[in-house]
C-alpha positions in Angstrom: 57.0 106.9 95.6 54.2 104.4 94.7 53.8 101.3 96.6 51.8 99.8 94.4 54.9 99.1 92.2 55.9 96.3 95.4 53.6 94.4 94.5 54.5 90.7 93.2 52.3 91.2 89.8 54.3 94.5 89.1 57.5 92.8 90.2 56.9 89.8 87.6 56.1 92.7 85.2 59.0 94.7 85.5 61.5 91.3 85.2 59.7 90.2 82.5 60.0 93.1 80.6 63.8 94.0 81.2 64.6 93.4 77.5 61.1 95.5 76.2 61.9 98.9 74.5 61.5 101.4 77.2 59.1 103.8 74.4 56.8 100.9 73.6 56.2 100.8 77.5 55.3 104.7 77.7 52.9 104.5 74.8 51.3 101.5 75.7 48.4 101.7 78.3 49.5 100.3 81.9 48.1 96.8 82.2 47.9 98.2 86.4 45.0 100.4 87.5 47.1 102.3 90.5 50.8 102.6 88.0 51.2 105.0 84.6 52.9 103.8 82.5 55.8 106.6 83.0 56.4 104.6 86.5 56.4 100.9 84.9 59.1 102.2 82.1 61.0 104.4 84.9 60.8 101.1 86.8 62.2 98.9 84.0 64.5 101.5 82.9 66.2 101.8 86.0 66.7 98.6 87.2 68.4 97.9 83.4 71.0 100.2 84.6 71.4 98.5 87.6 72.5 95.1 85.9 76.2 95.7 85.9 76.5 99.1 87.9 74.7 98.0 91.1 74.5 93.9 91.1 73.2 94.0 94.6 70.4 95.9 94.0 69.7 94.6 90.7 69.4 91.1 92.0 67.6 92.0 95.3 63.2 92.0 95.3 61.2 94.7 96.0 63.9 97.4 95.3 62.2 101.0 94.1 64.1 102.3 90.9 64.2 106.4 90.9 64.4 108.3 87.8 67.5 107.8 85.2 69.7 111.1 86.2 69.5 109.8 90.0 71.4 106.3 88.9 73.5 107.7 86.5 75.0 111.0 89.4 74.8 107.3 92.1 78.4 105.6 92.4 78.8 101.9 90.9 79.5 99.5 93.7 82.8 98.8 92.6 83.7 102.4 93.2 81.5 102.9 96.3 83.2 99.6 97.7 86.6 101.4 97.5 85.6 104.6 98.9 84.1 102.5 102.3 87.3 100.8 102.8 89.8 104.6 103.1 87.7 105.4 106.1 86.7 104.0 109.9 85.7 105.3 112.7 82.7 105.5 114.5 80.2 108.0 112.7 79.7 109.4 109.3 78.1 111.9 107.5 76.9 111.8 104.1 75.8 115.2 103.0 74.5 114.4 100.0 73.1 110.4 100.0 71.0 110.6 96.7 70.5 107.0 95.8 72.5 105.5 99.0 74.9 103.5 97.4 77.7 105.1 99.2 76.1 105.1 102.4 75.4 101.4 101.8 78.9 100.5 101.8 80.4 102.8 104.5 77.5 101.2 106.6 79.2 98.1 106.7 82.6 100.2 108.0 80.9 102.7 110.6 78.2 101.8 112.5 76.6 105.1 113.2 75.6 106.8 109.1 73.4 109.3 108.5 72.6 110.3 104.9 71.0 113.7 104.0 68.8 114.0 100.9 67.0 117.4 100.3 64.8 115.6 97.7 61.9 114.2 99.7 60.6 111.4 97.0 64.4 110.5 96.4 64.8 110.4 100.2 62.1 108.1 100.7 63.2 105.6 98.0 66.2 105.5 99.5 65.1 104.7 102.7 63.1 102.1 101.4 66.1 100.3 99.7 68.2 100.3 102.6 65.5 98.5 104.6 65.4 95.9 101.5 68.6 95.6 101.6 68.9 95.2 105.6 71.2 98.6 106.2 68.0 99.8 107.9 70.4 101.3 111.0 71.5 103.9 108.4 69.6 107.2 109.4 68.3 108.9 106.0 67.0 112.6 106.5 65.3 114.4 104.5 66.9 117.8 104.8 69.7 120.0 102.9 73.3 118.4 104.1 74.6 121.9 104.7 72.3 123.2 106.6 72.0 119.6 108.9 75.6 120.1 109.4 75.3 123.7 110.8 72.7 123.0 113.1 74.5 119.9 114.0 76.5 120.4 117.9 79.1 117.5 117.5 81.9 116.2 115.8 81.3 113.1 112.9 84.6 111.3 112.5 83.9 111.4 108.6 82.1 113.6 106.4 81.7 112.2 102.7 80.3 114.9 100.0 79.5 114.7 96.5 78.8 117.6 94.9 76.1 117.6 92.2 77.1 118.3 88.7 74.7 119.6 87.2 73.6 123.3 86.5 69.9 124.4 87.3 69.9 123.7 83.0 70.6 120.3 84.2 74.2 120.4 81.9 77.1 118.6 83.7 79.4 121.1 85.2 82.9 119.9 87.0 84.2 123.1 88.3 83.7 123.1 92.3 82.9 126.2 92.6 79.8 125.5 89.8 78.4 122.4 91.8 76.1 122.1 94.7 77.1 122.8 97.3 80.4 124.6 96.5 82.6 122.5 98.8 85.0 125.5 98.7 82.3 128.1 100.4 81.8 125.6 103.1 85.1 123.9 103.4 86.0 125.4 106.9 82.5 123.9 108.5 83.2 120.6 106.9 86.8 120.7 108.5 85.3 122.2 111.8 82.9 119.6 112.0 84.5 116.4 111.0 87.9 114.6 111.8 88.0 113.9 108.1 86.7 114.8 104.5 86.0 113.0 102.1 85.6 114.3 98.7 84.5 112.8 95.4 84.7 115.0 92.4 84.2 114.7 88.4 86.9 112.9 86.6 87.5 116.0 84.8 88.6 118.5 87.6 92.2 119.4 87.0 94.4 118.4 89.9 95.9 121.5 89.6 93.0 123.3 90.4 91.6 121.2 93.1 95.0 121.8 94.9 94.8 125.3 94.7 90.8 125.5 96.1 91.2 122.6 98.4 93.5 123.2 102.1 95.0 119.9 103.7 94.4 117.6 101.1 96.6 114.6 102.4 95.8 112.2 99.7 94.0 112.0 96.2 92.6 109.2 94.6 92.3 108.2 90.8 89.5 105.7 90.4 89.1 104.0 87.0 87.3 100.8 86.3 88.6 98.9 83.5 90.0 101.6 82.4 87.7 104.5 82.5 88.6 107.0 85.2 85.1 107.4 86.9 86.2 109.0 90.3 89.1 112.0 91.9 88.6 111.5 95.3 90.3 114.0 98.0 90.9 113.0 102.0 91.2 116.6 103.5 92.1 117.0 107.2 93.5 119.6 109.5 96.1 117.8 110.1 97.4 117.4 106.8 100.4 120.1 105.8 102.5 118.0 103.8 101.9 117.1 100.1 99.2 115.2 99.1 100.2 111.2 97.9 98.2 111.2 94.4 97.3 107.6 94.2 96.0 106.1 91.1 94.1 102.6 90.8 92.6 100.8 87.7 90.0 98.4 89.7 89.9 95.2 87.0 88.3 91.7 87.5 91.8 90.5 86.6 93.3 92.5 89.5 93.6 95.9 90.1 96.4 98.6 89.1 98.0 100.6 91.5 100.1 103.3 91.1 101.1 105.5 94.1 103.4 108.9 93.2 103.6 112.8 94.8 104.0 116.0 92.2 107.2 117.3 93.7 108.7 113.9 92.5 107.4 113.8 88.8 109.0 117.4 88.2 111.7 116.4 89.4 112.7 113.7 87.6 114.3 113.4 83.7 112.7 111.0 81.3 115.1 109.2 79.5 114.3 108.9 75.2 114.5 106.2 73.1 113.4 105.1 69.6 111.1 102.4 70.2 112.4 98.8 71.4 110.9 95.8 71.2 108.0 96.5 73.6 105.9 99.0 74.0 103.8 100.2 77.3 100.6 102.0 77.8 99.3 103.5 81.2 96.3 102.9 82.2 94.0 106.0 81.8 94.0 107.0 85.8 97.9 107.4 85.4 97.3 109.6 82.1 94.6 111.1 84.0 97.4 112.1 87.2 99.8 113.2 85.4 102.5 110.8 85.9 104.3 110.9 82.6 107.9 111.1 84.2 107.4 109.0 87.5 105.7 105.8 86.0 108.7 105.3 83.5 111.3 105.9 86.7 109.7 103.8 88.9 109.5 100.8 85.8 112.6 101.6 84.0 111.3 102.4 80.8 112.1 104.6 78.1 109.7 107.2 77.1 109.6 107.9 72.9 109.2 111.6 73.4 108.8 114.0 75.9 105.1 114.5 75.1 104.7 111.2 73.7 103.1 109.2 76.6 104.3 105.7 75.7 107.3 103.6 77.0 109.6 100.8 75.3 112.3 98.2 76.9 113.9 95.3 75.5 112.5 93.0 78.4 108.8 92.9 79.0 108.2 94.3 83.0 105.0 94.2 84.3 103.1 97.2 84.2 99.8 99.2 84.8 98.6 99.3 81.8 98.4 97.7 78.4 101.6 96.2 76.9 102.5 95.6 73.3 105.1 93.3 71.0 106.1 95.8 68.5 106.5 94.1 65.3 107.8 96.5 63.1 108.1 100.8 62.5 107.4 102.5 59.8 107.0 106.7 58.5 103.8 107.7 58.5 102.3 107.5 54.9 100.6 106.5 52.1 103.4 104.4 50.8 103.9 102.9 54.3 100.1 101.9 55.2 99.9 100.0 51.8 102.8 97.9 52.1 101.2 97.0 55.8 99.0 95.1 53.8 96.2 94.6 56.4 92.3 95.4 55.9 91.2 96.2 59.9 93.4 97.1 62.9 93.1 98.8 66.5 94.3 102.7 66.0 95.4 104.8 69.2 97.9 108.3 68.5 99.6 109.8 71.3 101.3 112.9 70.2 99.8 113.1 66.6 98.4 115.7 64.6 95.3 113.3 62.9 92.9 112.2 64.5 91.7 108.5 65.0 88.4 109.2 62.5 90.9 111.0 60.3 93.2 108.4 60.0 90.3 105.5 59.2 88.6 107.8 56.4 91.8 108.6 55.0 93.8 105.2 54.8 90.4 102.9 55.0 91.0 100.9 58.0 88.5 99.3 59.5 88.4 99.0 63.1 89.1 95.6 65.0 91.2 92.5 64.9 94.7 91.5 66.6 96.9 94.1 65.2 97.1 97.5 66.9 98.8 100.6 65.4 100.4 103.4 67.1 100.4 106.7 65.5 102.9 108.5 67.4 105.7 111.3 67.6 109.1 110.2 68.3 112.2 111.5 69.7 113.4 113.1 66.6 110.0 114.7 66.6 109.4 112.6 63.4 105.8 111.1 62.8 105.7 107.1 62.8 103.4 104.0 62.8 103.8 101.4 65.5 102.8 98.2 63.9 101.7 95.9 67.6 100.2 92.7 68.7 99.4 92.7 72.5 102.4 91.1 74.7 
């Protein structure tokens, strides 16, 4: 970590040139004696990503920007907000702090934190942050989470963990057992030594599987911001012997989407068929992503169009987490269909359909965008149609 970035002159630098092409800054010489250039465009580059992901630290002075991967692995304070307010207690550990946005926010929930960062650059940048940003009470170490934790003689009510993702190849992995650390070799100290875990894994760990490695899961949450699943998130106790609530939220600056269900009940129930009606209904991608194809049309009373045709209809408009269409018309998929659409750009989405979205453009020459929105989709009678829409 170089101090000399602190400095106001490299400050005024590094806002100036927020909208400067990141290459032009490594090839040019450093206008500062004591900074590469590498550090001025790691500088710039990270606090870029910062705009919208991390507001508060964008908009704070003096804040020290680590390289790209270390932002990108870091939670976006949307999410990290979220994960502060499904804990409490008195003391916390966060095995593996990285950048400390996490740790930021369960700061302002538990007054004792201590964050663990085995890189000792990182660890320091961190540190330095948190003092900008006045969480200095937050104790950072610079050690190996895992082996604080086995060295450690008490009890933390909380233990957060999340598991890097990325192979010594640096690839992104999002098997447990192929991050680090492999949660499932050291699940019974993270029980023995905690109240409560808290896990955050990749989006694209089957739930299925995380059942099956994880013990006492009591609840599991689907984060998606606007629509993009970016979190699964697992509270583990010893307490917990029941099955798990899967609860799936859609966090939206027009208010968020919530969707609470348990396995036993989506097998359970019978989705009832119907050609499609006069609206149609989209779940949100953190439903799609749990698995809630039966429970979400119960608990809305919606018709589903096919058994693996993950789209609802009704003839009254419900609300619903998700997107919802006025369908306008339905037609068989092809040729002779499309050109009597008569329309020169529309929004394509299938669900159920052998051609793909690129397909279906190159073939037919749609362009993409505008207010009409076609469905490609299975139905009932497992015959392929178009969905001609306009947003309800």
């Amino acid at each position: 970590m170089n101090k000399e970035v602190l400095k106001t002159g490299v400050q005024e630098y590094i806002n100036n040139n927020l909208n400067t092409d990141i290459l032009s800054v490594l090839l040019k010489k450093s206008k500062f004696d004591a900074i590469s250039s590498k550090e001025l465009a790691q500088q710039i580059e990270g606090k870029k990503r910062c705009a919208v992901k991390l507001p508060t630290w964008f908009k704070t002075n003096e804040i020290y920007y680590p390289p790209k991967v270390n932002i990108e692995q870091s939670s976006s304070e949307k999410t990290a907000f979220y994960k502060a307010n499904l804990i409490g207690g008195k003391s916390l550990l966060d095995v593996t702090g990285g950048f400390g946005v996490d740790s930021y926010f369960f700061g302002q929930r538990i007054a004792n934190v201590t964050l663990c960062e085995i890189n000792k650059e990182l660890a320091q940048i961190t540190t330095h942050n948190l003092h900008i940003l006045g969480a200095s009470a937050i104790e950072v170490v610079n050690t190996d989470g895992i082996e604080y934790l086995k060295k450690f003689d008490g009890i933390f009510d909380w233990i957060y963990i999340d598991p890097s993702r990325r192979d010594e190849s640096k690839g992104k992995v999002f098997k447990l057992s192929d991050c680090t650390p492999d949660v499932t070799q050291y699940l019974d100290l993270l029980k023995e030594k905690s109240k409560g875990i808290l896990l955050k894994t990749s989006p694209l760990l089957d739930i299925a599987s995380g059942l099956k490695e994880l013990k006492s899961v009591g609840e599991i949450h689907i984060v998606a911001v606007n629509n993009e699943v970016k979190e699964v998130l697992w509270i583990i106790r010893n307490t917990n012997h029941a099955e798990p609530l899967i609860k799936t939220i859609n966090l939206k600056d027009s208010g968020d989407e919530v969707f609470i269900f348990k396995r036993s009940d989506e097998n359970s129930i019978q989705s009832v068929l119907s050609i499609p009606l006069k609206y149609l209904y989209e779940p949100n991608a953190a439903i799609l992503k749990a698995g809630a194809f039966k429970a979400i049309g119960k608990q809305f009373h919606l018709k589903k169009l096919h058994e693996h045709t993950h789209l609802y209809t009704s003839h009254k408009k419900v609300n619903f987490p998700g997107r919802i269409f006025k369908i306008l018309s339905t037609h068989p998929y092809n040729k002779k269909s499309l050109a009597a659409l008569q329309f020169e750009k529309a929004n394509i989405t299938i669900r159920n359909f052998p051609v793909s979205v690129a397909e279906i453009r190159k073939k037919h020459k749609i362009k993409e965008g505008g207010n009409l929105y076609l469905f490609f989709i299975t139905d009932l009678n497992n015959k392929r149609q178009i969905l001609k829409c306009i947003k309800a």
